[in-house]
PLY file of the C-alpha trace (Angstrom):
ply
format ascii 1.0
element vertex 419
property float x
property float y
property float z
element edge 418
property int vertex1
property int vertex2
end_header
-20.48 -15.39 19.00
-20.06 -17.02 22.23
-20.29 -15.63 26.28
-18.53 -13.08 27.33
-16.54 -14.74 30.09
-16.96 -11.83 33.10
-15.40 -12.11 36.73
-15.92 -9.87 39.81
-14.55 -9.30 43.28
-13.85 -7.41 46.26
-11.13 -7.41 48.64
-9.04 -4.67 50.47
-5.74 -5.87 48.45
-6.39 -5.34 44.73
-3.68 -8.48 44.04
-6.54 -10.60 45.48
-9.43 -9.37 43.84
-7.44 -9.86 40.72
-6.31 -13.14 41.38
-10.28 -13.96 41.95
-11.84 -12.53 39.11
-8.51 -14.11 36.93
-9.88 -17.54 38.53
-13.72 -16.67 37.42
-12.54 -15.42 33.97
-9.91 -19.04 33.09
-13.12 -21.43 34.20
-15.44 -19.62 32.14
-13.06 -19.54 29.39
-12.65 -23.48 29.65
-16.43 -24.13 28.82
-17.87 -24.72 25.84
-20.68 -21.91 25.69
-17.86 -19.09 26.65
-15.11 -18.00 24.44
-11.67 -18.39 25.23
-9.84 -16.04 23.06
-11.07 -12.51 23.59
-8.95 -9.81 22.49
-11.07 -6.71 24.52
-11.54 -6.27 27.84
-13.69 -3.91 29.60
-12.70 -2.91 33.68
-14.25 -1.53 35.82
-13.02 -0.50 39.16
-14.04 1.18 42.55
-12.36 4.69 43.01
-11.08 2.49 46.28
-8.02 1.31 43.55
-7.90 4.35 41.74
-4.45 5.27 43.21
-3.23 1.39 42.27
-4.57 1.73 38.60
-1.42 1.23 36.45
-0.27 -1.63 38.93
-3.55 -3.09 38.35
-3.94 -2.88 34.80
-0.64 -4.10 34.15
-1.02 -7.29 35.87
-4.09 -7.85 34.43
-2.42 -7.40 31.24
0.30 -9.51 32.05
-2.03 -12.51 33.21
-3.61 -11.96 30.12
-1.53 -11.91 27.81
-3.89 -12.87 24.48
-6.22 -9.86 25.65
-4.36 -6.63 23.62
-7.11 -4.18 24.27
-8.65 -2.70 27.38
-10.93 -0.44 28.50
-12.72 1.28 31.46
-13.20 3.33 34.11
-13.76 4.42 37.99
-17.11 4.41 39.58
-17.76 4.91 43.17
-19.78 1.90 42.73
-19.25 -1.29 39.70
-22.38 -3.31 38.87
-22.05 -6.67 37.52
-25.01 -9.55 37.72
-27.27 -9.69 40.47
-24.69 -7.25 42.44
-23.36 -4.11 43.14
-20.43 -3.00 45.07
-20.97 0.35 46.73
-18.29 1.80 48.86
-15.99 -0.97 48.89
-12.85 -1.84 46.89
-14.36 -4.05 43.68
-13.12 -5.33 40.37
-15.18 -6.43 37.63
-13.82 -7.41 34.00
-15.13 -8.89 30.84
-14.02 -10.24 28.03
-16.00 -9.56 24.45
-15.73 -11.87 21.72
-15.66 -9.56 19.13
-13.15 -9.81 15.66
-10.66 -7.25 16.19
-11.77 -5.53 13.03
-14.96 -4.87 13.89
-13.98 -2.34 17.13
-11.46 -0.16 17.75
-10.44 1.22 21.40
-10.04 5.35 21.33
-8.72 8.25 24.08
-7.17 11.25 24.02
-3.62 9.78 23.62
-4.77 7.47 20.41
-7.79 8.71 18.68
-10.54 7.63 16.63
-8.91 7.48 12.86
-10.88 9.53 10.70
-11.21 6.99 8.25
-12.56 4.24 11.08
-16.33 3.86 10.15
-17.93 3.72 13.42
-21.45 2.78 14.09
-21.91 3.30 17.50
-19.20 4.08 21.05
-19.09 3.11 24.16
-17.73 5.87 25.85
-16.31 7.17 29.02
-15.88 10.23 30.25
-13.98 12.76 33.38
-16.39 15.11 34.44
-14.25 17.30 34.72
-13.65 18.14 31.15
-14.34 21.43 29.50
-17.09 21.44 27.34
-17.83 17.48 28.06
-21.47 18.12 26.47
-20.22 19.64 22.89
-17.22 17.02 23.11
-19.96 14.14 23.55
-22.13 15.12 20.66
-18.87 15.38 18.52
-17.92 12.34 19.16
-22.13 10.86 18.23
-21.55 12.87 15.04
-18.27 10.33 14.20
-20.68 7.45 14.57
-23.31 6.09 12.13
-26.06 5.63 14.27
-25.13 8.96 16.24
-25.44 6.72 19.12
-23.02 6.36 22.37
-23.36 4.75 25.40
-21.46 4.66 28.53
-21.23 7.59 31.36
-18.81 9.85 33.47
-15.98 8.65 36.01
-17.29 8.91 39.81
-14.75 8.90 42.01
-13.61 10.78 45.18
-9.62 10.15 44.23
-8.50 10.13 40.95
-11.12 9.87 37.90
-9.13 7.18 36.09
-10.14 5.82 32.46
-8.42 2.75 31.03
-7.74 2.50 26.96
-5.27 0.33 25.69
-5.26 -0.22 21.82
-3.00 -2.83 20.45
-1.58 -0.83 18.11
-0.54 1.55 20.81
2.87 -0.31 22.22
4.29 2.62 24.15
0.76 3.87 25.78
0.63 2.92 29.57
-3.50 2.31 28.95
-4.24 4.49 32.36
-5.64 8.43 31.85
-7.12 10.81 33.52
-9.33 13.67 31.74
-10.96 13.51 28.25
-13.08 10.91 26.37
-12.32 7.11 25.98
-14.03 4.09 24.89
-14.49 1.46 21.92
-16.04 2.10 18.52
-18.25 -0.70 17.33
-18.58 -1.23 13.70
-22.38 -2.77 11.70
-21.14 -5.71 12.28
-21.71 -5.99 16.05
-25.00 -5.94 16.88
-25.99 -3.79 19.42
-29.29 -3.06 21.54
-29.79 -0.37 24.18
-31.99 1.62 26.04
-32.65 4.05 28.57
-34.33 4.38 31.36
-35.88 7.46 33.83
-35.82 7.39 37.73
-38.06 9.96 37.72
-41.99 10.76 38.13
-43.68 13.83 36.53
-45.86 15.57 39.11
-46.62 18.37 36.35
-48.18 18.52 33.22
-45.22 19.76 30.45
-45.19 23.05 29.54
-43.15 25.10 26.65
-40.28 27.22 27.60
-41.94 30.37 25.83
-38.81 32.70 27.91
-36.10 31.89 29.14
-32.81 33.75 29.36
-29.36 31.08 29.53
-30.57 29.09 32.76
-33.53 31.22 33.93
-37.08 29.73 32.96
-38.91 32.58 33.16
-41.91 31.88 31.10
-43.84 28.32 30.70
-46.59 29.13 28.43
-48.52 31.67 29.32
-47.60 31.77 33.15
-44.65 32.55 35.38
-42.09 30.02 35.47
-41.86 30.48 39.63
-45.99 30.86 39.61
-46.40 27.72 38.20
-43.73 25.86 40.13
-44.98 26.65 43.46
-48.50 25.84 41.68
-47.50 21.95 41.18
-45.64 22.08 44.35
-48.64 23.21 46.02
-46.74 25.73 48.44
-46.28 29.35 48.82
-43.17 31.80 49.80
-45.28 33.03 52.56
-44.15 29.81 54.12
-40.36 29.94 52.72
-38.92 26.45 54.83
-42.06 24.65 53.08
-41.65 26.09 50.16
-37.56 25.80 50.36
-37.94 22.00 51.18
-40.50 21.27 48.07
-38.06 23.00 45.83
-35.27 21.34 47.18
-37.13 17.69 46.73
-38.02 18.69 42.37
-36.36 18.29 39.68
-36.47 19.08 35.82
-37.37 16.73 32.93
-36.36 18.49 29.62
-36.57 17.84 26.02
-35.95 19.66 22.90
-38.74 21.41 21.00
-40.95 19.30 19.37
-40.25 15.97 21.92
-43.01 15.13 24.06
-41.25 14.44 27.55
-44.04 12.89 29.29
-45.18 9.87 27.52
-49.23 8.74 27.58
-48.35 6.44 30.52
-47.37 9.04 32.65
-43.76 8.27 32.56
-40.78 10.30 31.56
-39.47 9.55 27.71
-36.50 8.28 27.16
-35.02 11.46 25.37
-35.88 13.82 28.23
-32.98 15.37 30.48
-33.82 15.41 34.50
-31.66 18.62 35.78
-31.92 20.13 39.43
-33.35 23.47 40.07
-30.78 24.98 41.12
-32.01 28.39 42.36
-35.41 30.71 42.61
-35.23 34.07 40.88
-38.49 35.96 42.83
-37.54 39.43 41.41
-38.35 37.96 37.66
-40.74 34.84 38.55
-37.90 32.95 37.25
-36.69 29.40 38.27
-32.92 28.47 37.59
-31.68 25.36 36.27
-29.04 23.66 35.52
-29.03 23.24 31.93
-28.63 25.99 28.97
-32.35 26.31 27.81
-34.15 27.44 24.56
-36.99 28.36 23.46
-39.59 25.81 22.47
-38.13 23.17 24.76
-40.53 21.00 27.19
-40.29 21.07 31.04
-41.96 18.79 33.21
-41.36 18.85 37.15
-40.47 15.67 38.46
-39.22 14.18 41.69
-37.45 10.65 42.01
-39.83 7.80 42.29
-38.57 4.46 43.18
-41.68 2.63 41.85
-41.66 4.17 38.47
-37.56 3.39 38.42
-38.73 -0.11 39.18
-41.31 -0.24 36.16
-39.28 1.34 33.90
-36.08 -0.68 34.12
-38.45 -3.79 33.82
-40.05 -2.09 30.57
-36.70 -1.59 28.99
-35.33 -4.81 29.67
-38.99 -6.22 28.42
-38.23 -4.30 25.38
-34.63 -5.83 25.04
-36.06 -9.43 25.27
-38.71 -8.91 23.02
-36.32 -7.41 19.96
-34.35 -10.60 20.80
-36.92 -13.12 20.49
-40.00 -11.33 18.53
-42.01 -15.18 18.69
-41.13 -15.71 21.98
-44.02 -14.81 24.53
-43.15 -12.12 26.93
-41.62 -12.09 30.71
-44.78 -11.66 32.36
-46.63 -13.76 29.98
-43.97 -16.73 30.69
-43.97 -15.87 35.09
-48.25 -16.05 34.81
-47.75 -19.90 33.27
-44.99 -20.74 35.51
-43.87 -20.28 38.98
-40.00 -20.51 38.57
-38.25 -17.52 37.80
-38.19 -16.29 33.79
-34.32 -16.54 34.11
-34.80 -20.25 35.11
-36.15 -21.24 31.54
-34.25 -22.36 28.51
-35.59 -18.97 25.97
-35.50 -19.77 22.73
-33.31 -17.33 20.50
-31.48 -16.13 23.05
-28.68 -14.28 21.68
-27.19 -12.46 24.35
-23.46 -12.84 24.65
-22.88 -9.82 27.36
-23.95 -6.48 28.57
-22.99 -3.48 29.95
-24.97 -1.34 32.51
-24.42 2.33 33.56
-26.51 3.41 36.33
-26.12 6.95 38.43
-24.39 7.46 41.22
-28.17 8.23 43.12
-29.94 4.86 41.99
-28.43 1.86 42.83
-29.73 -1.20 45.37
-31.08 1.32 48.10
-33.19 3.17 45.68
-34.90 0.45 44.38
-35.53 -1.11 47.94
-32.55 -2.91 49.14
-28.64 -4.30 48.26
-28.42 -4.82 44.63
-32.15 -4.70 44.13
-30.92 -3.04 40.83
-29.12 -5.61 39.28
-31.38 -8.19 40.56
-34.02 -6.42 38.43
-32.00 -6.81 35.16
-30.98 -10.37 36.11
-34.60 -11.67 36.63
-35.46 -10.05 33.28
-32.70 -10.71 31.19
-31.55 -14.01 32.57
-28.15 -14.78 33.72
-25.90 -13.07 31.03
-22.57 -11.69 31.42
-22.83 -8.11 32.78
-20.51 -5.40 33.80
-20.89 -2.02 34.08
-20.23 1.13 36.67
-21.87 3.58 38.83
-21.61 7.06 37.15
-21.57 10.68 37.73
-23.63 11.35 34.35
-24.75 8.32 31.88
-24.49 9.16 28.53
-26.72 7.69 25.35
-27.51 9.43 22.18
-25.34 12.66 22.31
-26.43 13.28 25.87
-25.43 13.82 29.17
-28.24 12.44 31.19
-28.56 12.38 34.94
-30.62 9.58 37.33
-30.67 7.30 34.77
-29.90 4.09 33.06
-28.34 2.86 30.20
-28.31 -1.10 28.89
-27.08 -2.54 26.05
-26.49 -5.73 25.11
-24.23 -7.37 22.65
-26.33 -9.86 19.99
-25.01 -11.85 17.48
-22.57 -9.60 14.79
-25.25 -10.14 12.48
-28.02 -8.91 13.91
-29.25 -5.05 12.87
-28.14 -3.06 15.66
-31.23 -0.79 16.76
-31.44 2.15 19.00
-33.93 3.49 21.01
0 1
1 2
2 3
3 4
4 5
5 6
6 7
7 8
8 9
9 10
10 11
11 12
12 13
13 14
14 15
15 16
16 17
17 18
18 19
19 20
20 21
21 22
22 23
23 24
24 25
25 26
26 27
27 28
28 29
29 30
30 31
31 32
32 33
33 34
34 35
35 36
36 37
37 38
38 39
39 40
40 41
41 42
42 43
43 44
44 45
45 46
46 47
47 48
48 49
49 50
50 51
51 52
52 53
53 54
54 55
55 56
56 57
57 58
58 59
59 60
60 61
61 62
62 63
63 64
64 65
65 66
66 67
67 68
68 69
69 70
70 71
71 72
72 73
73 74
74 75
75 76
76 77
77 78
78 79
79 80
80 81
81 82
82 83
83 84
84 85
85 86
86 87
87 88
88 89
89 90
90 91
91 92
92 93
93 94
94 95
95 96
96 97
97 98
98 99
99 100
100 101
101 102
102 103
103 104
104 105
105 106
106 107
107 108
108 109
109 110
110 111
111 112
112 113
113 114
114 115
115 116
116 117
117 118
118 119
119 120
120 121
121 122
122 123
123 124
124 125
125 126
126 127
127 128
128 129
129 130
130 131
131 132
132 133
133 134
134 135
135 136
136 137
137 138
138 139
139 140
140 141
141 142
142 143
143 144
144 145
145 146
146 147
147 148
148 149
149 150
150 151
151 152
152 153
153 154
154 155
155 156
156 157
157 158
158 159
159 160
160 161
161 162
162 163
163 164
164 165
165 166
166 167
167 168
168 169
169 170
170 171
171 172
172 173
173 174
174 175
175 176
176 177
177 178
178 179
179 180
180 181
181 182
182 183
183 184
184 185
185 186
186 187
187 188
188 189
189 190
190 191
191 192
192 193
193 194
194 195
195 196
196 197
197 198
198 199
199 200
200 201
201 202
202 203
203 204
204 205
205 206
206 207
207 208
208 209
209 210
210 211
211 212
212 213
213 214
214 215
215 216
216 217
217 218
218 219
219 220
220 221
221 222
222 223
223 224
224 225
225 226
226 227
227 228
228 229
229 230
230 231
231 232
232 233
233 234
234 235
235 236
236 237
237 238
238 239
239 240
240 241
241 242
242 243
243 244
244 245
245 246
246 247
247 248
248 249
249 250
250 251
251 252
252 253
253 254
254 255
255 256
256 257
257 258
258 259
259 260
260 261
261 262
262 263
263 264
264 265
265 266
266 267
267 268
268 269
269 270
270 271
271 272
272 273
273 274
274 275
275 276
276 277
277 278
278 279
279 280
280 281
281 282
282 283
283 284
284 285
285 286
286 287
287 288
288 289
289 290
290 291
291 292
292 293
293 294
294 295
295 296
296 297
297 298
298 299
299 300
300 301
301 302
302 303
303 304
304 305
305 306
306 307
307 308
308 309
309 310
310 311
311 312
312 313
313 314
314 315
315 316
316 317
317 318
318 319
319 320
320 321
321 322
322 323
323 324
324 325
325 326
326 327
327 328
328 329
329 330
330 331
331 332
332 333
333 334
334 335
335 336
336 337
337 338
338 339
339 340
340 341
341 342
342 343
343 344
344 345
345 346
346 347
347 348
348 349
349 350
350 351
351 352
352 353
353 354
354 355
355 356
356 357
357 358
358 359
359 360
360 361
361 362
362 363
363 364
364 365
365 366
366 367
367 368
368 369
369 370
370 371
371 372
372 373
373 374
374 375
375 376
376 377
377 378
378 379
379 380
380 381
381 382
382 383
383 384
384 385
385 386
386 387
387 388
388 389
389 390
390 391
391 392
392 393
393 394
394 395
395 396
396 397
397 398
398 399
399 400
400 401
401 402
402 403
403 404
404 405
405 406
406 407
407 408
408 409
409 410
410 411
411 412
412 413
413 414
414 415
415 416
416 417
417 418
């Protein structure tokens, strides 16, 4: 498997972004390390060319003609490399080098065949969808690993998807509502992980009552006692107390899951939900999430330091499944002083990537423009990588929110792994 050639651009006219990131995509696709006859494409747009979608994608299309399957999505924000474009009007596309056979592009309008053994999905969702959560772990269920990645359309216009399968010749590619994406068979290899932007300030406590979205009981105490307990205020002072609230979240995970790991940190199977009310009358705190019984709750608030240390962890972890011999990022950055992304890294079997990160992270929570990305890029190297800004990221069968989800293509013969 070769590069994934990847181009990405902004410009108030979407002909010239196109025309840019067609120019980035041809030179790529004239070197030797980069292939040059991808059949899937994966776009990603600002919501700033949502209304121009079909013109768009059929250009695209029609510049490329050898490329017979697409797909996408909206983001108020597209990450690619060492950027992000927030706010602006932005392109990004890449091509994957991957034998027709061994994906298959899905929606509403063309489905999943049943008889399509899937491994694991990227997948994109509208938010707006009924049921989106049961829908999502339907769609893990048609997968081997039960795994999916991707996230939910962010967009203040329309919440366009793309999915154009090549055996689809009267589909139009661009949708609005439901589930899209590409299925990935074994054969492509597959890593990716998750990561929290979130700090516990609480120890975790079982939901012991609870009633739909109420916690009313966390072990043996109150669920609103023991809130304004961690939170160290009091509704004798209700602005204080109001603000505090308003500042916590929720980390959640099924019985039986520990949700705050030894380190401190949030796992990666825990949900963060906002508390989305007070209930004084029955000590209960509302939030928003469908609880049960025996679940885990931790109170958290959004950390930029721990978002910093975590993303490096999981892209640590990433590099290290790659190249198990190899010595580790901050083993190679003690011995050297040019950046780890600087060094030729034996093994290296990257070929792309694809990063969803939420809406509420980005460049200015991690300290500046693109501070995100520039994360990834010193960790990872410089790989092909696209990805969006989302309104919910998805991994597992979840709906997650403040997170984010990488995962890299490897060589088709390498055992895809999950986290």
């Amino acid at each position: 498997m070769k590069l994934f050639p990847f181009g990405h651009a902004t410009h108030p006219q979407w002909r010239m972004a196109a025309g840019l990131v067609l120019a980035q995509l041809r030179a790529q696709m004239s070197l030797p390390d980069f292939a040059s006859q991808a059949q899937l494409a994966l776009l990603y747009i600002t919501d700033h060319y949502a209304n121009q979608a079909q013109a768009l994608l059929d250009h695209l299309r029609q510049e490329l003609p050898n490329v017979s399957d697409w797909a996408g999505t909206t983001g108020v924000g597209i990450a690619v490399n060492n950027a992000e474009y927030f706010d602006e009007p932005a392109m990004a596309v890449m091509l994957c080098d991957l034998p027709p056979e061994h994906y298959r592009v899905f929606s509403g309008a063309a489905p999943l065949p049943a008889h399509w053994a899937a491994d694991a999905a990227l997948v994109h969702a509208d938010p707006g969808t009924p049921e989106l959560a049961e829908l999502v772990a339907e769609m893990a269920q048609r997968t081997q690993q039960g795994y999916l990645f991707g996230g939910l359309t962010s967009s203040r216009t329309r919440h366009v998807q793309f999915a154009v399968n090549q055996g689809d010749l009267a589909g139009r590619g661009v949708l609005e509502g439901g589930l899209s994406g590409v299925a990935f068979s074994p054969e492509v290899g597959l890593i990716s992980r998750v990561t929290q932007g979130c700090q516990p300030i609480s120890p975790e406590r079982e939901i012991t009552e609870a009633e739909q979205h109420v916690a009313l009981q966390l072990g043996d105490a109150p669920a609103l006692e023991a809130l304004l307990a961690d939170l160290k205020v009091s509704l004798s002072e209700p602005q204080k107390a109001i603000e505090a609230v308003r500042a916590t979240l929720v980390g959640l995970s099924l019985p039986g899951v520990v949700s705050v790991q030894r380190t401190g940190q949030l796992g990666a199977d825990v949900l963060v939900r906002h508390i989305v009310g007070l209930d004084p009358a029955r000590q209960g705190v509302v939030i928003a999430e469908n609880l049960e019984l025996g679940m885990r709750l931790a109170f958290c608030r959004r950390d930029v330091q721990a978002a910093r240390a975590d993303l490096v962890r999981v892209c640590a972890e990433i590099r290290e499944e790659l190249e198990p011999d190899v010595l580790s990022i901050e083993a190679l950055n003690a011995l050297t002083e040019d950046p780890v992304s600087t060094l030729p890294l034996p093994g290296q079997r990257i070929a792309g990537a694809v990063y969803v990160s939420c809406t509420g992270r980005g460049g200015p929570h991690f300290g500046g423009p693109s501070a995100e990305m520039q994360i990834i890029r010193h960790a990872l190297g410089d790989v092909p990588l696209v990805g969006f800004f989302a309104a919910g990221e998805i991994a597992r069968h979840h709906l997650y929110g403040y997170t984010g989800v990488l995962t890299v293509f490897t060589h088709p013969t390498s055992p895809p792994t999950t986290p």
